[in-house]
C-alpha positions as CSV (number, residue, x, y, z in Angstrom):
1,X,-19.8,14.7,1.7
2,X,-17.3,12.4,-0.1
3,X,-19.8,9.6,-0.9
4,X,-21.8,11.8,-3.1
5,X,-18.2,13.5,-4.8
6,X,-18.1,12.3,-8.6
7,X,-14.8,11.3,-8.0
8,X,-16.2,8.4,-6.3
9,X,-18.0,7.6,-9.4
10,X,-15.7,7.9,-12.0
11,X,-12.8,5.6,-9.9
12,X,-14.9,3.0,-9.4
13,X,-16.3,2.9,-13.0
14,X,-12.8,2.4,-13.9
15,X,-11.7,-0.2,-11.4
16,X,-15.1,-2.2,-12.5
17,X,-14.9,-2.4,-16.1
18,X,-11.0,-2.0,-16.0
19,X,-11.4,1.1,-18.1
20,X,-8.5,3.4,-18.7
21,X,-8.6,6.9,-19.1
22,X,-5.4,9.4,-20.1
23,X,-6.6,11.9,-16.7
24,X,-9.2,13.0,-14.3
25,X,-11.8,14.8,-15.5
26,X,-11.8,18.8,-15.2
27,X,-14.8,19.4,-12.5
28,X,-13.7,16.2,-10.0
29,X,-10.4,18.2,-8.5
30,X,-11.3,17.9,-4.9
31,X,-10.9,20.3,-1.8
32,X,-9.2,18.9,0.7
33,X,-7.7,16.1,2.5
34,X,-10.8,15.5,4.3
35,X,-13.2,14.9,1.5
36,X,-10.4,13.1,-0.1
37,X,-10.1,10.6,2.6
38,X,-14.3,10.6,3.0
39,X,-14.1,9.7,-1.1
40,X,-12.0,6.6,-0.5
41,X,-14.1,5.6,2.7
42,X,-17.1,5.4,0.1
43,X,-14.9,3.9,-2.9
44,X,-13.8,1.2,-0.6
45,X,-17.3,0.4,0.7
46,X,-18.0,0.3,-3.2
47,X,-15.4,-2.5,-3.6
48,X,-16.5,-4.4,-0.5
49,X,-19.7,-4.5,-1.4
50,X,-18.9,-5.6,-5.2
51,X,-15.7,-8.0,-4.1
52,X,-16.9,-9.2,-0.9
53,X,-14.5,-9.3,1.8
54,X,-13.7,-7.2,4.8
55,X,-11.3,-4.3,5.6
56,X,-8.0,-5.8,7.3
57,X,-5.7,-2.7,7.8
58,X,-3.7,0.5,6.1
59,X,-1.4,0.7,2.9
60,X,1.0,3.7,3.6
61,X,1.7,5.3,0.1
62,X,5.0,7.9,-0.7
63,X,6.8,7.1,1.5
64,X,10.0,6.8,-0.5
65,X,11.1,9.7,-2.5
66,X,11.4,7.8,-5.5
67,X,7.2,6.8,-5.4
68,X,6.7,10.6,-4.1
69,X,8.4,11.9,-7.7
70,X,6.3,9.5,-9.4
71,X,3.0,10.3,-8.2
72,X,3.6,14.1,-7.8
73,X,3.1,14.2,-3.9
74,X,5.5,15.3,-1.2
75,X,4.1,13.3,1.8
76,X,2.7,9.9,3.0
77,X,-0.8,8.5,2.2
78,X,-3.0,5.6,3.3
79,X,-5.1,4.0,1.7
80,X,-7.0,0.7,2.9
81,X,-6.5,-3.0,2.3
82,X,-9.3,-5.3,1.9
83,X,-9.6,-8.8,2.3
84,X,-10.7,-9.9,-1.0
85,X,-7.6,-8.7,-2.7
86,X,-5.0,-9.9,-0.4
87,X,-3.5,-14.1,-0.8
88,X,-0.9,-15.6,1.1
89,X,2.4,-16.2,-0.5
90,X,2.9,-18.2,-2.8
91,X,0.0,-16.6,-5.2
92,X,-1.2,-17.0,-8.7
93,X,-2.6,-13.7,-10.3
94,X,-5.1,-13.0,-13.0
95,X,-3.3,-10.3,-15.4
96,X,-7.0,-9.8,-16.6
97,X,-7.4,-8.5,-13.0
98,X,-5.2,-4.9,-13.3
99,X,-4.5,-2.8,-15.6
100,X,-0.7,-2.6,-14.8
101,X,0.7,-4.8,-12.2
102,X,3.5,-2.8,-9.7
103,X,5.8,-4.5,-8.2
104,X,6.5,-2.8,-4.1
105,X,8.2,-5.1,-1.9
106,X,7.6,-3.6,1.5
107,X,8.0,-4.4,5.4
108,X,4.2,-5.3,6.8
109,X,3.1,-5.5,10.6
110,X,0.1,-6.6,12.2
111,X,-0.9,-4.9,15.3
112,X,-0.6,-6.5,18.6
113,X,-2.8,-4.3,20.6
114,X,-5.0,-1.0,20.0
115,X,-2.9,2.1,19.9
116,X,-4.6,4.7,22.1
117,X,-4.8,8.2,21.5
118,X,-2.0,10.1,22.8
119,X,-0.9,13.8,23.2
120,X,2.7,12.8,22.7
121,X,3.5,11.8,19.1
122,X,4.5,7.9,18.5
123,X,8.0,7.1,17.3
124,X,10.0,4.2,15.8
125,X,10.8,3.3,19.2
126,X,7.1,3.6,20.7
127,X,5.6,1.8,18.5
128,X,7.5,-1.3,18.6
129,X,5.3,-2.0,22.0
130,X,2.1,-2.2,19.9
131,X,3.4,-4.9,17.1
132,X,2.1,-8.3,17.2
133,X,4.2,-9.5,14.0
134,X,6.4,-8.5,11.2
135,X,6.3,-10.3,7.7
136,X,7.5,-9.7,4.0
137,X,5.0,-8.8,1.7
138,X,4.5,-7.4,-2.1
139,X,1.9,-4.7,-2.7
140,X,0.5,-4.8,-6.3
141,X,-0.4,-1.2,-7.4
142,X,-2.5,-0.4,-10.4
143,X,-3.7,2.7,-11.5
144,X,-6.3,3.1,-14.6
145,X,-4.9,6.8,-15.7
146,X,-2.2,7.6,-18.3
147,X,0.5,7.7,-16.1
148,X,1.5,7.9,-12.6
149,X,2.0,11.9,-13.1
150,X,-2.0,12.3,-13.5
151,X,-2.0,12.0,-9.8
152,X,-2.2,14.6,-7.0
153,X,-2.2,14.0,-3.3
154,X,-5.8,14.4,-2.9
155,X,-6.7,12.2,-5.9
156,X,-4.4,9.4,-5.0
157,X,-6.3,9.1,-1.5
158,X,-9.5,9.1,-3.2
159,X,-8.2,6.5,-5.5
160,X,-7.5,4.5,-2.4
161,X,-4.1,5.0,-3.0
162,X,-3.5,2.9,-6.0
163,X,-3.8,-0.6,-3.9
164,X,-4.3,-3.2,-6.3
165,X,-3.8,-6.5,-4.3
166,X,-1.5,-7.6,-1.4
167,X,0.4,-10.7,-0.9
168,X,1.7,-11.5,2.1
169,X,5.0,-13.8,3.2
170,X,5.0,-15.7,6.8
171,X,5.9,-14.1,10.1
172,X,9.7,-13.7,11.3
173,X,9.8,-14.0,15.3
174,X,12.7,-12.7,15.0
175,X,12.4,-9.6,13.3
176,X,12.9,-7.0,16.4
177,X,16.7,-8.9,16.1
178,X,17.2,-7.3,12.6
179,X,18.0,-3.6,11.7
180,X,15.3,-3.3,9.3
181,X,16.3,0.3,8.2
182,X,19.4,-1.7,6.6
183,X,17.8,-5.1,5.6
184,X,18.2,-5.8,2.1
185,X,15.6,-6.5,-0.3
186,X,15.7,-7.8,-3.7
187,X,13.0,-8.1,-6.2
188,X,13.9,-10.7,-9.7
189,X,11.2,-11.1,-12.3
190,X,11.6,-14.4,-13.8
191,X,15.4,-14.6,-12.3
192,X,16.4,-11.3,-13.4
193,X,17.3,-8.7,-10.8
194,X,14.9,-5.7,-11.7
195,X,15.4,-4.0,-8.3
196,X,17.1,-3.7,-5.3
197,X,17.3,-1.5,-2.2
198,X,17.1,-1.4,2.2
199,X,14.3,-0.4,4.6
200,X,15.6,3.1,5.1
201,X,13.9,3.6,1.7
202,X,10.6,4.0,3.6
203,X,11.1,7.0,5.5
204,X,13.8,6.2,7.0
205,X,12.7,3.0,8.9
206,X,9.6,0.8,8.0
207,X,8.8,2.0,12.1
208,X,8.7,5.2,11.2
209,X,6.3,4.8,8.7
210,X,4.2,3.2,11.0
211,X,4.3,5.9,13.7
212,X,3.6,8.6,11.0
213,X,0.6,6.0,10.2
214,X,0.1,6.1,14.2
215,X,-0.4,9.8,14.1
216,X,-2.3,10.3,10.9
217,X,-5.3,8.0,11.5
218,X,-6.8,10.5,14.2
219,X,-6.7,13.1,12.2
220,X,-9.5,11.3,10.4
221,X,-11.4,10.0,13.2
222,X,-9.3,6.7,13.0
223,X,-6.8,4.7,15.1
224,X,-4.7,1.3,14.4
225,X,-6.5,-1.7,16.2
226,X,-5.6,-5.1,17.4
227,X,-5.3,-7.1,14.2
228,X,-4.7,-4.6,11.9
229,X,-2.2,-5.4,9.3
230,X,-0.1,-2.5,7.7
231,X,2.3,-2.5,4.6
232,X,4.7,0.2,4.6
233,X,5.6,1.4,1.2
234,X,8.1,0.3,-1.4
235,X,11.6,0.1,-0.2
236,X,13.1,-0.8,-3.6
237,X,14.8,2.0,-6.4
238,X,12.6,1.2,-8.9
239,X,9.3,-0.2,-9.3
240,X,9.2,-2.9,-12.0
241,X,6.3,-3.8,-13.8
242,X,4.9,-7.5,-14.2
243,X,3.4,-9.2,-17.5
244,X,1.4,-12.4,-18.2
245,X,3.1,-15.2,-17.6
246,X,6.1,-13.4,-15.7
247,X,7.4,-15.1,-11.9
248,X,8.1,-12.8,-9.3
249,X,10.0,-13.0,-6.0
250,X,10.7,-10.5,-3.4
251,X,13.7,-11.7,-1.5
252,X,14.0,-10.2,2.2
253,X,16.8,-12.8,3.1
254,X,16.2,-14.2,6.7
255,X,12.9,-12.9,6.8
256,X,12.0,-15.0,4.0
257,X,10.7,-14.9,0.2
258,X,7.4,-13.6,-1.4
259,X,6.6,-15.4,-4.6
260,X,4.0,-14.2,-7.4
261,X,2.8,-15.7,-11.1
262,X,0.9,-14.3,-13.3
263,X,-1.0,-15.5,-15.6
C-alpha cells in the first residue's frame, strides 16, 4: 500500500535532483499513520538502493515542543537512519548535498540487547537495561518544501522524517553517571553561540524518548535490536542553520564535542 502512494514518488524526486517545491501536491494527503510509515519504508528502500548503505537504527522527530511548533505536529516521529549518510565526528559536508542544512544536537544510544515485546510499557528507568552506549551526535535535517509549516504528521513520516545526514561523536562510559535530562549542550557556528539548551528538552529525558521509541516500533510490526543506534531529537531552543564554508560544534561538555565543516 505505501510503496505504490505518489507520495513516495514525489519525495524521492525531490531528494534526487535536490528539487524544491513551495508544498505537497493536493491529491498525495495520506490516510493514516500506517500508510504513512509503509511510504517511508519504500522511500528509504529508494535511498538505499540509490546511496548504498544499510539501515543502522531510528531518528525520533518532535520531540521538543519547539520542533513540534515548527513542523505543525503534536507528537513524536521516527524516521530511519541509513548508513550512507551518517560519518563519524569530525566530518566535512558537501553543501551541494542539502537543500538547507539543520543543525539538532541530540543524545544518541546504541542498543545493547534486543528489546522484547512486553505488555507493560518501557520507561526511562527500563530501558536503561537495554543500552549498550551513549554518545553525542548532530542530526542534519533538510527538507525540500517552502518551509517547515508545509508539514503534517503523516507527511513528515513519509518524508522519513526530515533526516538529512547524522554525525556521530565517541562513546562516554560514563554516561549512566550524568543526569542527562540537565546536561548542557551548546551549539557555536564558527565560534558564535547560536543555541543553547539541556536534555529535558527532548521529552523530558533523552530516556524517555527512547522508551516512547520502545513502545512505538510495535505498533508497526517493529522492535529496537542489538546494534541499533538511535538519535533522540534536538535538545537545543533554536535550530540554527549552516552555510558553505561555516564550522560547527556541538558541545556536550564531559561527553565530548561534535564537529562539522561545510563546504
Amino acid at each position: 500500500m505505501g510503496a505504490d502512494h505518489p507520495i513516495v514518488d514525489f519525495f524521492a524526486d525531490l531528494r534526487f535532483s535536490r528539487r524544491t517545491q513551495d508544498r505537497i501536491p493536493d491529491g498525495l494527503q495520506l490516510p493514516d499513520m500506517a500508510t504513512a510509515y509503509a511510504c517511508q519504508d519504500a522511500l528509504v528502500d529508494r535511498l538505499i538502493a540509490h546511496h548504498g548503505g544499510t539501515r543502522t537504527g531510528y531518528k525520533v522527530a518532535c520531540t521538543n515542543a519547539m520542533a513540534q511548533h515548527m513542523l505543525n505536529v503534536d507528537a513524536p516521529v521516527y524516521g530511519c537512519l541509513t548508513s550512507s549518510i551518517t560519518h563519524p565526528s569530525p566530518a566535512r559536508l558537501k553543501a551541494s548535498d542539502f537543500t538547507l542544512i539543520g543543525i539538532e544536537a541530540e543524545f544518541a544510544f546504541e542498543m545493547g540487547t534486543d528489546v522484547p515485546a512486553s505488555d507493560v510499557p518501557y520507561t526511562a528507568e527500563t530501558m536503561v537495561t537495554y543500552i549498550g552506549a551513549a554518545f553525542p551526535a548532530i542530526e542534519i535535517v533538510d527538507h525540500r518544501l517552502g518551509d517547515w509549516s508545509r508539514y503534517d504528521a503523516l507527511s513528515l513520516i513519509a518524508d522519513n522524517a526530515i533526516h538529512g545526514a547524522w554525525i556521530t561523536g565517541t562513546p562516554y562510559a560514563a554516561w549512566r553517571e550524568l543526569e542527562l535530562g540537565t546536561h548542557e549542550v551548546e551549539v557555536r557556528i564558527n565560534g558564535e553561540l547560536k543555541a543553547a539548551g539541556q536534555g529535558k528538552a527532548a521529552l523530558g529525558h533523552p530516556l524517555n524518548v527512547l522508551a516512547w521509541l520502545a513502545n512505538e516500533l510495535p505498533k508497526q510490526g517493529k522492535a529496537l535490536k542489538q546494534g541499533d543506534r538511535i538519535t533522540t531529537g534536538v535538545c537545543t531552543d533554536r535550530v540554527p542553520l549552516a552555510q558553505p564554508g561555516d564550522t560547527v560544534q556541538a558541545d556536550f561538555s564531559v561527553m565530548g564535542v561534535v564537529d562539522i565543516a561545510v563546504e
